[in-house]
C-alpha positions as CSV (number, residue, x, y, z in Angstrom):
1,X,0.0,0.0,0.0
2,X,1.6,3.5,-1.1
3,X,0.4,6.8,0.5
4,X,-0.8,9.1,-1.9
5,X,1.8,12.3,-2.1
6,X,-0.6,14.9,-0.4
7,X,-0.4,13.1,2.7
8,X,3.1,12.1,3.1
9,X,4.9,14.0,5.9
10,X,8.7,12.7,5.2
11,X,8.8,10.2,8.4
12,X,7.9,7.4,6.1
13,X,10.4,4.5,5.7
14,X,12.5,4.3,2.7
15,X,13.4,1.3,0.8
16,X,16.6,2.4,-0.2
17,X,20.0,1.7,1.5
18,X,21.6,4.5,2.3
19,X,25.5,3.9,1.2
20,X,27.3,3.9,4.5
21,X,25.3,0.8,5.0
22,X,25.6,-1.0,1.7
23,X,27.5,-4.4,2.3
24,X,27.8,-5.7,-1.1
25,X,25.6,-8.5,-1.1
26,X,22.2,-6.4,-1.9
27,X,20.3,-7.9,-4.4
28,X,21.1,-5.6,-7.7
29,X,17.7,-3.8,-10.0
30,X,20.0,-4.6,-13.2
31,X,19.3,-7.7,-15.5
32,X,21.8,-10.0,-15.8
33,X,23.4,-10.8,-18.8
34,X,21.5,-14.0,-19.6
35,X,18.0,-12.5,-18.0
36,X,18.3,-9.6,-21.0
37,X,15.8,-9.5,-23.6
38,X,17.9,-6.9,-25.7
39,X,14.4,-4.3,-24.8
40,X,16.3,-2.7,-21.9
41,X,17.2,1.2,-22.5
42,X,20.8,1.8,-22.8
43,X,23.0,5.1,-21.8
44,X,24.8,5.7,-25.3
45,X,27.9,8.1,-25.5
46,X,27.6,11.0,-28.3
47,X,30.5,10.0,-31.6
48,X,32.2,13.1,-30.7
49,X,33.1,12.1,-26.9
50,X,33.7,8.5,-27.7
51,X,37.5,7.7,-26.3
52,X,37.7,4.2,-27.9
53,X,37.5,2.3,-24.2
54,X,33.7,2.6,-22.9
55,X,31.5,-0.9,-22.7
56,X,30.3,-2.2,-26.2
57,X,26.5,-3.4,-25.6
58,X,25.9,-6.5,-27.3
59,X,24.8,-10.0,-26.4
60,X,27.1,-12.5,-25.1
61,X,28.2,-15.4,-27.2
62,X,26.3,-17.8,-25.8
63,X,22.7,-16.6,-25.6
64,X,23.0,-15.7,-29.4
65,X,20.6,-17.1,-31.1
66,X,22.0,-15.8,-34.9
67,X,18.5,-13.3,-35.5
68,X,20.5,-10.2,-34.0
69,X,20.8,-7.5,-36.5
70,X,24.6,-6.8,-37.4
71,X,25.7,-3.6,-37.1
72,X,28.3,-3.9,-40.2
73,X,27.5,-4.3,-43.9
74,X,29.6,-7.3,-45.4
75,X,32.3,-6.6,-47.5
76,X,30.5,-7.7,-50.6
77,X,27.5,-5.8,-50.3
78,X,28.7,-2.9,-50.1
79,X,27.8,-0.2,-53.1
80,X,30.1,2.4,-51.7
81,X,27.1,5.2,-50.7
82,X,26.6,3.9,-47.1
83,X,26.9,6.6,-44.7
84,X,29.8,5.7,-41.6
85,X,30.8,7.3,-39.0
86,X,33.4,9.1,-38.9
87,X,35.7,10.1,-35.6
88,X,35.9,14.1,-35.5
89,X,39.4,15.0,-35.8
90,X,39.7,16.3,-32.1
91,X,39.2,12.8,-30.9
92,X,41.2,11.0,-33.2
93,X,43.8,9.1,-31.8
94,X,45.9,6.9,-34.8
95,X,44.3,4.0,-34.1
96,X,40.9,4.2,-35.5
97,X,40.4,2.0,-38.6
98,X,40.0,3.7,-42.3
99,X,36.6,2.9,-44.1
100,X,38.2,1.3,-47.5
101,X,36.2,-0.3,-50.5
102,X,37.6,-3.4,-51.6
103,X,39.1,-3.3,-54.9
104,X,37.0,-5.9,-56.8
105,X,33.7,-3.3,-55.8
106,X,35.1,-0.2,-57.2
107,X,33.2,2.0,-59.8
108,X,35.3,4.5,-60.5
109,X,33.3,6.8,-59.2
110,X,34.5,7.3,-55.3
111,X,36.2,10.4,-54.8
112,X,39.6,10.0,-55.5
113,X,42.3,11.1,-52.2
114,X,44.0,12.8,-54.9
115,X,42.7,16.4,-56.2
116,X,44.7,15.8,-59.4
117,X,43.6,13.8,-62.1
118,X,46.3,12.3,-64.2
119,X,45.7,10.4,-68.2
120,X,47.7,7.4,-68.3
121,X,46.4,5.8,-71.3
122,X,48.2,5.4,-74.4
123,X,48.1,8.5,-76.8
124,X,46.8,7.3,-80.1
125,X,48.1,10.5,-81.7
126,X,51.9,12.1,-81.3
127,X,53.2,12.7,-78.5
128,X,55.1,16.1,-78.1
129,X,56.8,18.1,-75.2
130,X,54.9,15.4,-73.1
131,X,51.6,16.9,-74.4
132,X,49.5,13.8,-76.3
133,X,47.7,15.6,-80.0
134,X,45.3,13.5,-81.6
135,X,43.4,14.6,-85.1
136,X,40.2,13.7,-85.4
137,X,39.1,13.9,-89.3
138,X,34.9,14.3,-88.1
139,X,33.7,17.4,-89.1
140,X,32.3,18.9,-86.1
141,X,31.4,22.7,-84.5
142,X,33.7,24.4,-82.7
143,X,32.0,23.6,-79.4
144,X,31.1,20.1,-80.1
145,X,34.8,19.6,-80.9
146,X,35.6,20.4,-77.2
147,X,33.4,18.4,-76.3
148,X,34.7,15.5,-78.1
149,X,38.4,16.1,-76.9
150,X,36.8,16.0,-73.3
151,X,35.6,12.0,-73.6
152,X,39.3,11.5,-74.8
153,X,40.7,12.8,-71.1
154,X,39.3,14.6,-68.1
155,X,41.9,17.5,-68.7
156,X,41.8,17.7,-72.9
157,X,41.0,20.6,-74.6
158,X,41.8,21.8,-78.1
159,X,45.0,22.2,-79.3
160,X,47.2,25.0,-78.3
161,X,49.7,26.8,-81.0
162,X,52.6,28.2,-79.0
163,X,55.8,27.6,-81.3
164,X,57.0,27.7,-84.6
165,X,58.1,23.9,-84.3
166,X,54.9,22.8,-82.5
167,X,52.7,24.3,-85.8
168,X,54.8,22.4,-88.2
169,X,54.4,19.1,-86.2
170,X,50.5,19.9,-86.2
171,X,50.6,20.3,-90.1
172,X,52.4,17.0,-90.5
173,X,50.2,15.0,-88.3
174,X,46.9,16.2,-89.7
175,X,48.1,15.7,-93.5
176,X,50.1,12.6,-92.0
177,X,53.2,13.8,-93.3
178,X,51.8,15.4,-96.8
179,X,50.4,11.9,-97.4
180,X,46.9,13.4,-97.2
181,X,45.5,16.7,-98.5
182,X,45.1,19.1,-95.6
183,X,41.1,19.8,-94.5
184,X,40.2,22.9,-92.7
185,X,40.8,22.0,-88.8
186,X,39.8,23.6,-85.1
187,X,42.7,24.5,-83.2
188,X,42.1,26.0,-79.5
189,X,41.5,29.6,-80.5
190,X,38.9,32.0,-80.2
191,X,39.1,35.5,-80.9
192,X,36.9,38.0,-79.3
193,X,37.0,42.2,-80.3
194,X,39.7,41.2,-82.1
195,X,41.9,40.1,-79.2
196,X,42.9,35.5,-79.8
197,X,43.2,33.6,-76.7
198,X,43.7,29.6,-76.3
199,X,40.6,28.3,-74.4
200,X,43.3,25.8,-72.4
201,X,44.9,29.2,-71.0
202,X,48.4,28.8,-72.6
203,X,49.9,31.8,-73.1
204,X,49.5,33.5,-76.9
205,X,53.3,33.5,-77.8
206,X,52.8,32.8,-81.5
207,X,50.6,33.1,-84.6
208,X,51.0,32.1,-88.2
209,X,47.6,34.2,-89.2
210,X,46.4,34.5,-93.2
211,X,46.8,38.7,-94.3
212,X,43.6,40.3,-93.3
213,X,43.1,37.8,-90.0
214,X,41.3,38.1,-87.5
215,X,40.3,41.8,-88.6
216,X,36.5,40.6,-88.0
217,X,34.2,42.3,-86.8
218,X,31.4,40.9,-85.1
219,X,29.8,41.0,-81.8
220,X,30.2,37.4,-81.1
221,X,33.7,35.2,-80.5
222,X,34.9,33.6,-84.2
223,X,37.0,30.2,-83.8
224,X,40.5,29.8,-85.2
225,X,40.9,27.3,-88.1
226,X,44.3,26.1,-89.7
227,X,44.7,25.7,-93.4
228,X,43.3,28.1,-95.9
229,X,43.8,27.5,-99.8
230,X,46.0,24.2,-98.9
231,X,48.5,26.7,-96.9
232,X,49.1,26.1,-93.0
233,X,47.9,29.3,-92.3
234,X,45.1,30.1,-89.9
235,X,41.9,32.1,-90.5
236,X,39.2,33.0,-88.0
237,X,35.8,31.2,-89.2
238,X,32.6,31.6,-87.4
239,X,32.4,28.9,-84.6
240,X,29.1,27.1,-86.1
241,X,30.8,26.0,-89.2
242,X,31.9,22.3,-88.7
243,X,35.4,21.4,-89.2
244,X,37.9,18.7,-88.5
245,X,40.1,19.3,-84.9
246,X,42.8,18.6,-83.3
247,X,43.0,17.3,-79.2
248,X,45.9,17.8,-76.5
249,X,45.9,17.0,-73.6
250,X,48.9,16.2,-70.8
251,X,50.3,12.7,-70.6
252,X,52.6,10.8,-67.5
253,X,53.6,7.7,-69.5
């Protein structure tokens, strides 16, 4: 029988032990180990003021009964988008194990640890000043010419023209050494108010232009082409025409 709390007066007994008087042997409120249903609320710890050395609560090894739900994904299951936890820097302590994905599961498309992306396949083209140039003979628009160079390597652009030596190599490899008759071809240029730029950023340190080029004008960019009346020299052309093109693009082997 309780007493109800408006008519306690603070004289009643207490069924607590006070801890002067605890001997040890006082039967405990906890559950045992083998008495636990796995229900029971449990105290957790916040990631951020984990130390590595508090309890674990799981079940012991014999009362498992193999229908406990596991806390890791296997290995081969794994798709690479599961979120894990990760320790906050403050609290790391060297010993914590990295989150890897096996090699076999890879897609290629986890973030790399590396900000620098680097084109190690073979250059199908010539390779100069450790630069790869590959001609492709598909007439296409200036802009869907990048965008062709592009699927060749992350970093590939259009070619660059910045030397007297590097323009002659270009000439040979699109007519294949004078094999073939040379076709009107997209190099990297554009020219806007009259003023050429490379659109990979090299610096404009040369120019073989036709008399008369680029004095256009026009309010929009014009594209630079090479070859004009079977001569190497370059003409601005309006950036819709299609035309073959030339890719470059940074090797390491």
């Amino acid at each position: 029988m309780s007493i109800p709390d408006g008519f306690r007066q603070g004289t009643e007994p207490f069924i607590s032990i006070p801890n002067g008087f605890r001997q040890g042997t006082e039967p405990m409120m906890s559950a045992s180990d083998s008495r636990r249903l796995e229900s029971e609320p449990f105290m957790s710890i916040p990631a951020g003021f984990r130390q590595g050395t508090e309890p674990v609560h799981k079940v012991p090894e014999g009362f498992k009964q193999g229908t406990e739900p596991s806390l890791h994904i296997p290995d081969g299951f794994r798709q690479g988008t599961e979120p894990f936890m990760s320790v906050q820097d403050g609290f790391r302590q060297g010993t914590e194990p990295i989150l890897t994905i096996p090699e076999g599961f890879r897609q290629g498309t986890e973030p790399s640890a590396s900000g620098i992306q680097t084109q190690t396949v073979a250059c199908k083209g010539e390779v100069i000043n450790r630069n790869c140039y590959e001609f492709n003979p598909t007439p296409l628009a200036f802009q869907d010419a990048q965008v062709f160079c592009r699927a060749l390597a992350p970093n590939a652009e259009l070619a660059s023209v910045t030397s007297g030596d590097l323009h002659s190599r270009l000439v040979s490899l699109v007519t294949k050494g004078g094999e073939s008759n040379p076709v009107l071809t997209w190099l990297g240029g554009v020219v806007k108010n009259q003023q050429a730029s490379w659109v990979d950023g090299s610096e404009w340190s040369y120019s073989d232009w036709m008399p008369g080029h680029p004095n256009i004008h026009t309010d929009k960019p014009v594209c630079l082409e090479m070859f004009k009346i079977d001569e190497s020299w370059w003409t601005a052309a309006d950036c819709g025409l299609k035309r073959a093109s030339i890719c470059s693009y940074p090797i390491t082997a």
